[in-house]
N, C-alpha and C positions, 0 to 999 in steps of 0.2 A: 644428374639423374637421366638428362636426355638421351646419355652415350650407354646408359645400363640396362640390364637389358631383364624383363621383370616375368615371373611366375604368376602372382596374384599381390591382388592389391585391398585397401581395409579401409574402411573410417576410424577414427579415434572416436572417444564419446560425445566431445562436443563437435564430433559431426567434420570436422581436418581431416585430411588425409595422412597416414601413418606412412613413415618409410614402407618401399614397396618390398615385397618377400622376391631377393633374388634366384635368376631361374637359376645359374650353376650351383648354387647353396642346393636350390630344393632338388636338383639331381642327384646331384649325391648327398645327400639327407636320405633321399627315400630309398636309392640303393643301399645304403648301410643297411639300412632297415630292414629291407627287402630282403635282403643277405642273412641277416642275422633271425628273421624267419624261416626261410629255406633252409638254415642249416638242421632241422629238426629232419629233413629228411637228405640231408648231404648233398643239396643242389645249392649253395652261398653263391657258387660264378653262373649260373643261369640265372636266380633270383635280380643279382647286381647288373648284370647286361643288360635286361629289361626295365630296372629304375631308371638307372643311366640315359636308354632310351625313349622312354616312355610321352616325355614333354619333350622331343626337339623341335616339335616341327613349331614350339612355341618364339623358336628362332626367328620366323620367317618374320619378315619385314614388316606384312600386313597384319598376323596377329597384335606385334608389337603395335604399331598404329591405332589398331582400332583397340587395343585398350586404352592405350592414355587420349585417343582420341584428338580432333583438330584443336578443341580448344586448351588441349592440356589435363583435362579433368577425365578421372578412370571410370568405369565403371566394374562396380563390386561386384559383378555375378558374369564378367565376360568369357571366366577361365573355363564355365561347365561345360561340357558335354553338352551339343541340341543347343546353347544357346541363339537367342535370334539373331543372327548377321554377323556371326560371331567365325573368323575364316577355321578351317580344319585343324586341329594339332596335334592328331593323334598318329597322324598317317605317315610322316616322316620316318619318325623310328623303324614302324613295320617296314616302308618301303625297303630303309637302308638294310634290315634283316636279309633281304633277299640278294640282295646281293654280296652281302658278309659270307651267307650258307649258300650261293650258286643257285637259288633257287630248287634248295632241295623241302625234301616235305618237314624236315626241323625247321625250316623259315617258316612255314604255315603255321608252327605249334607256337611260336614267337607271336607270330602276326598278329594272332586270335588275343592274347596278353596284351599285347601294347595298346593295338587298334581300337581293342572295348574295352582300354580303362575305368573310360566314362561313362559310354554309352552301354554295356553288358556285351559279355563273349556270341560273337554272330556267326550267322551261318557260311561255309564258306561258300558253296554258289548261290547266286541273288541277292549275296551283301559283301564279305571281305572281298571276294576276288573283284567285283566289279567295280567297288569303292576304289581298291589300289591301283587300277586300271586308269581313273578319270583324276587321280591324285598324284601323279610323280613330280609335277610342276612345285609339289611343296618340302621335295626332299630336295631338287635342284636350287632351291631359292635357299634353304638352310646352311647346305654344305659353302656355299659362298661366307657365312659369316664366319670370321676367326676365332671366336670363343669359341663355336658349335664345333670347331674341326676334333678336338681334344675326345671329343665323346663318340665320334665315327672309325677313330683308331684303337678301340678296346679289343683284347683277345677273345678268341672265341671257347667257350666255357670246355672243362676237361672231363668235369665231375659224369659221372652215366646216371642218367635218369634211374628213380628207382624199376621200373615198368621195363626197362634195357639190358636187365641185368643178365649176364652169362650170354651175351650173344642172342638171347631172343627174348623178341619183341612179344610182347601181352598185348597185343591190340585191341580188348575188351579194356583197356584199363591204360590205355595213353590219353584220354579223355580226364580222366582223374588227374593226372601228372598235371594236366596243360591247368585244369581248374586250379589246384594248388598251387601253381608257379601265379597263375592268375589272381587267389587271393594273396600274395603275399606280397606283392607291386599295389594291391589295390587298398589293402591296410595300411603300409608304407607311406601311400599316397598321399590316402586322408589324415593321417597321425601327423604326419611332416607338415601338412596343410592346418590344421586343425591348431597346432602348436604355433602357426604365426596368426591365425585367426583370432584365436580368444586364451592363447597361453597354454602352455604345458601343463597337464592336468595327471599329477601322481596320484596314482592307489595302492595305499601299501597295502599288499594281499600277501597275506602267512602262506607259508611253505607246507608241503600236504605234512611232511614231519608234523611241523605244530600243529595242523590240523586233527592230526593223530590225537595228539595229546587230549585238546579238546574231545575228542570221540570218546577216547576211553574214559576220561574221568565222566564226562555222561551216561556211559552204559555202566561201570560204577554205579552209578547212584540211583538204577533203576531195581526195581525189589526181583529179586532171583527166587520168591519162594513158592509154592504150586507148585502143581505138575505141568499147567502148561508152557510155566515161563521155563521150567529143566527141560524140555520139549525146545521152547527157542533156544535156548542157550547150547544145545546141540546142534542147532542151525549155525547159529554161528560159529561155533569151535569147526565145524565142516569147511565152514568158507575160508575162516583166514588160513586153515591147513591146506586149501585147494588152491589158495591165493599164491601159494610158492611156484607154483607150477607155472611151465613156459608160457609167455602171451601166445594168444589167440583164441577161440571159440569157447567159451564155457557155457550152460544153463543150471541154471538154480530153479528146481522145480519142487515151490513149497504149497502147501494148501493155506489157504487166507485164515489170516491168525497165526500166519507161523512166524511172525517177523521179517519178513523178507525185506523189508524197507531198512531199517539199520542194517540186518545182515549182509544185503548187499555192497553196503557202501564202508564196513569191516574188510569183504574181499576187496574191492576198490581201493582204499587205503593201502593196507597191505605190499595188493598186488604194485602199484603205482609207484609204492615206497623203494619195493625189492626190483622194480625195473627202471626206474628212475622217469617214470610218466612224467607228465606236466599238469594236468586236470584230469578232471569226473566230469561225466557227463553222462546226464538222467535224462532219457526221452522215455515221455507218458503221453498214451494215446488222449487224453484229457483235460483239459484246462483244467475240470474240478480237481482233482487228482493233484495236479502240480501245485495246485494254490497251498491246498493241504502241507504233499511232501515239502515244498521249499519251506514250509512253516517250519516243520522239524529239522530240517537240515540249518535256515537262522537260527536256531533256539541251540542247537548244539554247535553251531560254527562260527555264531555272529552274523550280525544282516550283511554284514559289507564285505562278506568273503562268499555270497553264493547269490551268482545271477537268475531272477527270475524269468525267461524269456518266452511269452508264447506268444503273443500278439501279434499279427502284419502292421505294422505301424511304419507302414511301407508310406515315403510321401509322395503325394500324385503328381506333385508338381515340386524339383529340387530347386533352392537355393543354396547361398552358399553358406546356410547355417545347419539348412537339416539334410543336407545330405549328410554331413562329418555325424551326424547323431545316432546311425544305425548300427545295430549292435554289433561287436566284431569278439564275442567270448572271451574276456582277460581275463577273465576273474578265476579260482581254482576250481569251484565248483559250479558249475551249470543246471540248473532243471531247462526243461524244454519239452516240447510235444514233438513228436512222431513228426507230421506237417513239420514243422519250423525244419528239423534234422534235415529230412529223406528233398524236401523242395530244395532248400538251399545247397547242396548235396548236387541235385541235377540242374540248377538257376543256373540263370546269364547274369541276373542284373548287376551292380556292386554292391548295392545293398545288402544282398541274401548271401553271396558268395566272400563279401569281406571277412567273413567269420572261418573261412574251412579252414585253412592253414592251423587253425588251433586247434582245430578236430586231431590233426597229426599229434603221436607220439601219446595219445589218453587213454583215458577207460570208459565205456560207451557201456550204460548197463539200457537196455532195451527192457524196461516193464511191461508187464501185459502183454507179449511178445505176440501172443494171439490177434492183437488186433491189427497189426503187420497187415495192410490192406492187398490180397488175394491177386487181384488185376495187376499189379504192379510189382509185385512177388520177384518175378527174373529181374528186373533192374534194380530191385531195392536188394536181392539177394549177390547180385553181383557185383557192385560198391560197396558194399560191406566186407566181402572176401579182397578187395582191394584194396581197400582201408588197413586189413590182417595182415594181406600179406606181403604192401608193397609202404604202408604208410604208420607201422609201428606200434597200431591199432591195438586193444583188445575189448572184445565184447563181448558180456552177459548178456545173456535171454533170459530173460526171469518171467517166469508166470504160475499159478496155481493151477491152469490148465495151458500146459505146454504143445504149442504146434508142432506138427510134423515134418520139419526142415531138414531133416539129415535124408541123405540119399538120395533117391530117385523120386519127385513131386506130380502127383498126377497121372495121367494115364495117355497113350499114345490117340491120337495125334500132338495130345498139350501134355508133352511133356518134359520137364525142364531137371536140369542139373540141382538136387540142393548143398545146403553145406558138409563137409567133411570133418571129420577131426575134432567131433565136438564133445567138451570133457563135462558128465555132469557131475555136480558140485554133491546132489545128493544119492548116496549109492543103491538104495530101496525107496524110491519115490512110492510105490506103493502103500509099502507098511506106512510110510511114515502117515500119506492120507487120512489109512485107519486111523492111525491114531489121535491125527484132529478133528475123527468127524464129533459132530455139535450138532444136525440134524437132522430131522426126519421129512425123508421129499414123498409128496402125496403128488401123483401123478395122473393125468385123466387117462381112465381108462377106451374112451372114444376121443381119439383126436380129430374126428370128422365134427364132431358136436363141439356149440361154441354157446357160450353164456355172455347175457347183453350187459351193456353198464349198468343198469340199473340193478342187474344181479349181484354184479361182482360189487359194487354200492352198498348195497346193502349187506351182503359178507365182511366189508372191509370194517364194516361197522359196530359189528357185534366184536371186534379186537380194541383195546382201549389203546394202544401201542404195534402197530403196524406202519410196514412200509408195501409197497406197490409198484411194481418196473413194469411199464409199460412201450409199447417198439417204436410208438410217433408220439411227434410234438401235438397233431393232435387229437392225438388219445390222451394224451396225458391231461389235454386243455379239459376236454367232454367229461373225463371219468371226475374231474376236482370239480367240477360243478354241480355234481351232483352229489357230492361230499359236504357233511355238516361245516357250519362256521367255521373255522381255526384249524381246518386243515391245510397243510402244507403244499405249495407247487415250488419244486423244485424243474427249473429250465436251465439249456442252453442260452437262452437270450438273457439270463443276468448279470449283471458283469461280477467279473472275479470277489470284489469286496463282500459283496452282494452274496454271493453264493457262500463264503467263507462265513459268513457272520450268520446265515441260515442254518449251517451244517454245525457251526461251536453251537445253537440254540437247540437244535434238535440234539446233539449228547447231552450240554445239560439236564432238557426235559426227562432225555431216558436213563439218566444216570438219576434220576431225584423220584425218578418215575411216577413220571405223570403222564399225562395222556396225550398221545400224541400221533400224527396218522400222518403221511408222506406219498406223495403223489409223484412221479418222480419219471424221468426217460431215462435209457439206460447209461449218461452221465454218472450216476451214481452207484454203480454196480461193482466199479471195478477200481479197486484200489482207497475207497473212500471209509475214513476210519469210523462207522456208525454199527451198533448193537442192537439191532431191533427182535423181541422174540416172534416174532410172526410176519413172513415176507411171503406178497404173492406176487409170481411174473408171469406175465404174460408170457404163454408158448414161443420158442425161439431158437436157438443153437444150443448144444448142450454147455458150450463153452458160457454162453450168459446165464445161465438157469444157473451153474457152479458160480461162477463170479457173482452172482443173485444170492447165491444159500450165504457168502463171505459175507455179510450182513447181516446175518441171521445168529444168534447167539455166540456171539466173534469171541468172547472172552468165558463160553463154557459154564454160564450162570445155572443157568438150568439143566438142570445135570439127567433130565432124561431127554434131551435134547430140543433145540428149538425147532419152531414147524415152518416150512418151505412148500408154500401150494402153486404150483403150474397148472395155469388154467389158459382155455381157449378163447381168446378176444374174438368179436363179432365179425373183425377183418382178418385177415391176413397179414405177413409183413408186407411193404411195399418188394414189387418187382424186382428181382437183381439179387444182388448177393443175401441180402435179408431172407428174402425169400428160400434160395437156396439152404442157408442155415439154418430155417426153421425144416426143410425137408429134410434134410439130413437129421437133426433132431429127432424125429417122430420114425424116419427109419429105421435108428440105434437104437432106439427106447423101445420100439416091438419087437425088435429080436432080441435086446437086453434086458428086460424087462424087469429081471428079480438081479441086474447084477451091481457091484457096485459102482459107484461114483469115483473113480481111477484115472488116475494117469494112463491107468492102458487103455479104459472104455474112452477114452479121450483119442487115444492115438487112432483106434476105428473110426471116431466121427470125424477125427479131419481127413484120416487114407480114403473115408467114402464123401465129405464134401469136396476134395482138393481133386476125385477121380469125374464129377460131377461137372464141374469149372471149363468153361469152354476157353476159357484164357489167364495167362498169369502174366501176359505184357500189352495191356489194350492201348498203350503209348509207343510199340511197335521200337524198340530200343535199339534193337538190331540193326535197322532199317537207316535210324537215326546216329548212331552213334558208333557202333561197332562196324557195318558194313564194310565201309570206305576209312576206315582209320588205318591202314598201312599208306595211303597216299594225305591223310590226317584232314580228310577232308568231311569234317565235322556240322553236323546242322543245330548246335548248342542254344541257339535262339527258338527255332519251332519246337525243340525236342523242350526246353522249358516253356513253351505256352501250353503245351500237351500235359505235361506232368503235372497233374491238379489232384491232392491227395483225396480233399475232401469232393463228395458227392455232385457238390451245386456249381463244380468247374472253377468258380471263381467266387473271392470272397474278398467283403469290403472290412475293412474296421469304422466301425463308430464310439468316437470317445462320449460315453455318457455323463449326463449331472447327475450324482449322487455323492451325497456329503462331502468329503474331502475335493472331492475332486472339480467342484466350483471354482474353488482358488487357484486351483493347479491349470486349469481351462486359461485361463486370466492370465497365469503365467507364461503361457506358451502363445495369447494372444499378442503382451505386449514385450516379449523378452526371445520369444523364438524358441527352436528345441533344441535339446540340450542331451545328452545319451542318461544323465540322472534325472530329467523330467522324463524321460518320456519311459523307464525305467519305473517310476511311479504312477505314470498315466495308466501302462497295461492294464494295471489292476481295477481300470475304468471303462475299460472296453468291451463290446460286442461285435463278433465276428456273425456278417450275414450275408447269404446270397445276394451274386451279383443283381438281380431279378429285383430283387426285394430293397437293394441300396438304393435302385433307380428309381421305385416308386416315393420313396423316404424321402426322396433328394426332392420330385418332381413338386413334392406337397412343400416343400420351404421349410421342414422342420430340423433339416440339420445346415452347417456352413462350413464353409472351406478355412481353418485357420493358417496360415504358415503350411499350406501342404496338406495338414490332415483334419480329417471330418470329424465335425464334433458335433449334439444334439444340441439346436438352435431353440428348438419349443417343449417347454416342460410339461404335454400333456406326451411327448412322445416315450419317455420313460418311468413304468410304475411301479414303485415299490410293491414285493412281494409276486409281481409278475414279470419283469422285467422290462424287454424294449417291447414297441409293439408291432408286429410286423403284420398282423394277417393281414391279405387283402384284402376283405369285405371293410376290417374298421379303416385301411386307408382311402378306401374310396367314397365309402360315408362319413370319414371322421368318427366313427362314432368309439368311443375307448373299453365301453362296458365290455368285459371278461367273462 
């Protein structure tokens, strides 16, 4: 064993040491791998050069040392990335790049791959360049050993990036190439590792064929009779006839109640079928939302053919259990939120970025496309067009109120390129509106004048069956407190199970109709399958007051239609884009005052919020990533601390107790994570500002398990309100609501 020469090493159960995982095995293990990922986009010999190289500098004499150590005994966690005294082994590989490619700027695109294996794709000045600078001593010390030579003599790759193609260079979009060569060494990595860690772990996942099948025999057995379901059923017969058509840009632009949730995933199917895709993949701006749709897409797919992924269940601290745990999208169908997609998309870490290689070659339906975050617009609209047009891609925008993406965005000075060639699914988005509208919007005629909670209280009150969307957490807190007994608070701060078992309680109640009153932020507005005949929302974009009426007599009961009242909260939205959409709102609505609720009266409110927008890159993408990409000299580490979807810059996860998930806490205290525990955890977690994690932390009420945060003390989580964050009860303790 002493002459061999070792990758990583393991305990058995009763705590022995297991044969060590040899490092030439795990070389080319992870390059096949790597290879046979890459091949979705016709890169196998760049993929393979970088498996090949990725661990040599694990040759060197001293890493070998200090894992078996003086006294012969290894240690299990020496191989990570950042470990403590742990000598470098990432730096060999990248070194030898440069001089395989002369030191041209294809070595730098290598470099960034090999070098942040472990540690995340870095920036090249003020970390790759200067790190490979102070590191040659560990590619000299490798090349001396004789097994390593084998791996220093590979050809240099033939295949042309796709971003290369015809002779010229995309340099908006060689950032993309480098990330996707980057996940597909980094899945490799951990798959090849993970398989001598705790064994090879098959899922047999059905073929989107079969999945086919399931699909149809479920729309089968859905009832076709009504006029509104002949209404869906022409949705559909639109999609899978638009599903024939060449990959790239579609939008499905239906009014809520049209079906667009099955329908879309009809075109998906289809489309996937006749192009020969690999997966679906559903990004929703919404946790609530995805809990819902991944509900239906089990229910017609099976649980074990559709991943649920929203949560950062990012670990703060890696071992050599729960790194291999982070998600990497195998499965055929995907839900995910918007955040998960568009962060992991721009990430360094290997966590977020293990997953993209599978993005290649799918079908990306974008729901609620409206809520496509404004500030970040150019960079999220620019890896999307790279995704189309260099990585096999195709995407649906689906929305009931469709943003205004095509052509020219904005107004000079901010004004940005949008997308082209976009084919919509439905050919009179107009008519069809008319004909699902379901209600009548009562609108204030003074939007200078605002009505206090106790007003709107007492309106909400004389409805036996009402809901209420209001702009903050906490407006939403004040206005339910002044709500009789038994009414409803619907928050962000409840974890998934939590929120799903609220939303199936509230159809029952409104399906059996009984009385029932819904307090709610605009989590629930968009996409969330509830029938209430009386909704008031709070003044806001016209885009939410529509995603607001989709809740409002969804299934057409009332046949002189349900009532939708926009009223004036005592505040305003919060500053910023909020803001912005509620002025744009009360703009459109005075000069349109008698017209309808349209996809075209839609396209004015975003041509006049989107001319209003003093930016659509406040992560400055340009600057970071495009610049300097013909010398490929990328800042992929700042440009991912900067790219923060959500508002509050950074967000922590907290795994909560609530039912099930006592056991499963248990699990992961004394067994570790696992990609199936922690797959079932999501559904126990709360995403909070980083602000608001540090005070939670400071009070002792959650703990560090295995890496991630879990609630330590059971007054910190309350049934029917969720986690508790304000800062008045953390300073007081005190929990009363």
């Amino acid at each position: 064993m002493n002459n061999q020469f070792i990758a990583h090493i393991k305990k058995n159960p009763d705590n022995s040491w297991a044969e060590p995982h040899l490092l030439s095995e795990h070389l080319k293990s992870t390059a096949e791998l790597a290879g046979k990922f890459a091949s979705d986009f016709n890169n196998t010999d760049w993929a393979e050069l970088v498996g090949y190289l990725h661990d040599l500098g694990k040759y060197h004499p001293n890493w070998q040392k200090y894992l078996r150590k003086e006294t012969g005994y290894f240690v299990e966690d020496a191989h990570i990335e950042g470990y403590s005294g742990r000598p470098n082994h990432s730096s060999a590989g990248a070194l030898h790049i440069f001089e395989k490619f002369k030191n041209s700027p294809m070595a730098k695109a290598l470099a960034y791959v090999i070098a942040g294996h472990h540690s995340g794709l870095p920036d090249w000045v003020g970390h790759l360049k200067e790190r490979l600078d102070k590191e040659k001593d560990t590619l000299n010390k490798t090349l001396e050993v004789e097994e390593a030579k084998q791996f220093f003599e590979l050809p240099i790759p033939k295949s042309i990036p796709p971003t290369f193609k015809d002779s010229c260079l995309d340099k908006e979009q060689i950032h993309l190439w480098i990330r996707m060569l980057f996940s597909c060494l980094v899945d490799a990595d951990f798959l090849d590792t993970e398989s001598y860690m705790v064994g090879k772990r098959e899922v047999k996942y059905k073929s989107l064929e079969e999945l086919k099948i399931h699909f149809d025999n479920y729309m089968l057995s859905k009832s076709s009779e009504g006029e509104l379901n002949k209404r869906r059923n022409e949705i559909l017969r639109k999609c899978k006839e638009k599903a024939e058509l060449n990959p790239g840009f579609f939008s499905l632009t239906v009014p809520t109640g049209g079906g667009k949730t099955l329908s879309s995933m009809a075109f998906a199917l289809e489309h996937a079928i006749k192009y020969k895709k690999k997966r679906i993949i559903v990004a929703i701006p919404y946790t609530s939302i995805i809990e819902q749709t991944a509900e239906i897409f089990k229910s017609v797919f099976g649980d074990d053919q559709v991943v649920e992924h929203h949560s950062n269940l990012d670990p703060e601290k890696e071992n050599s259990k729960n790194r291999l745990a982070c998600e990497n999208w195998d499965a055929p169908i995907i839900v995910t939120t918007n955040v998960q997609l568009f962060e992991s998309l721009f990430g360094n870490k290997t966590s977020r970025c293990r997953k993209l290689h599978n993005i290649v070659n799918s079908v990306i339906i974008l729901d609620e496309a409206q809520m496509i975050p404004t500030h970040y617009l150019k960079p999220i609209l620019s890896i999307m067009k790279g995704l189309v047009n260099y990585f096999k891609t195709t995407i649906l925008l689906m929305s009931a109120t469709q943003p205004a993406l095509k052509g020219k965005i904005g107004s000079p000075p901010n004004l940005i390129e949008g997308l082209e060639n976009v084919v919509e699914i439905i050919d009179d988005p107009d008519t069809l509106s008319k004909d699902f509208r379901r209600v009548q919007y009562f609108v204030p005629m003074n939007f200078d004048k605002s009505e206090s909670w106790e007003v709107i209280a007492e309106k909400l009150q004389q409805h036996s069956q009402v809901l209420c969307i209001v702009n903050k957490r906490d407006d939403c807190r004040k206005l339910h407190r002044l709500m009789p007994d038994g009414t409803i608070h619907l928050s962000g701060y409840m974890c998934g199970e939590e929120r799903s078992e609220i939303i199936a309680d509230i159809k029952s109640k409104l399906s059996n109709n009984e009385p029932i009153r819904v307090i709610s932020t605009q989590l629930v507005e968009a996409g969330v399958d509830i029938d209430f005949p009386v909704v008031y929302r709070a003044l806001t974009g016209i885009d939410s007051i529509v995603q607001a009426a989709g809740r409002c007599n969804r299934e057409n009961k009332i046949k002189e239609g349900g009532k939708v009242f926009v009223f004036v909260p005592p505040e305003q939205s919060p500053l910023g884009y909020l803001r912005k959409c509620e002025d744009a709102g009360k703009a459109i609505l005075r000069n349109h005052f008698d017209s309808d609720f349209s996809p075209t009266l839609y396209t004015k409110y975003y041509e006049y919020l989107y001319s209003n927008l003093k930016s659509f890159d406040e992560v400055d993408f340009y600057s970071h990533i495009v610049r300097d990409s013909r010398d490929f000299e990328f800042q992929f580490k700042t440009f991912a601390e900067k790219f923060n979807m959500i508002d509050d810059k950074q967000q922590m996860s907290i795994i909560v107790q609530y039912k099930d998930s006592i056991k499963l806490i248990e699990q992961l205290r004394f067994g570790g994570s696992s990609k199936e525990l922690l797959r079932k955890l999501q559904r126990y977690t709360v995403n909070i500002p980083i602000y608001v994690f540090n005070k939670i932390n400071e009070t002792g009420y959650i703990e560090n398990i295995n890496g991630y945060w879990v609630q330590k003390d059971s007054n910190l989580y309350k049934t029917g309100i969720g986690l508790i964050v304000d800062e008045s009860d953390l300073i007081s303790g005190d929990f009363v609501v």
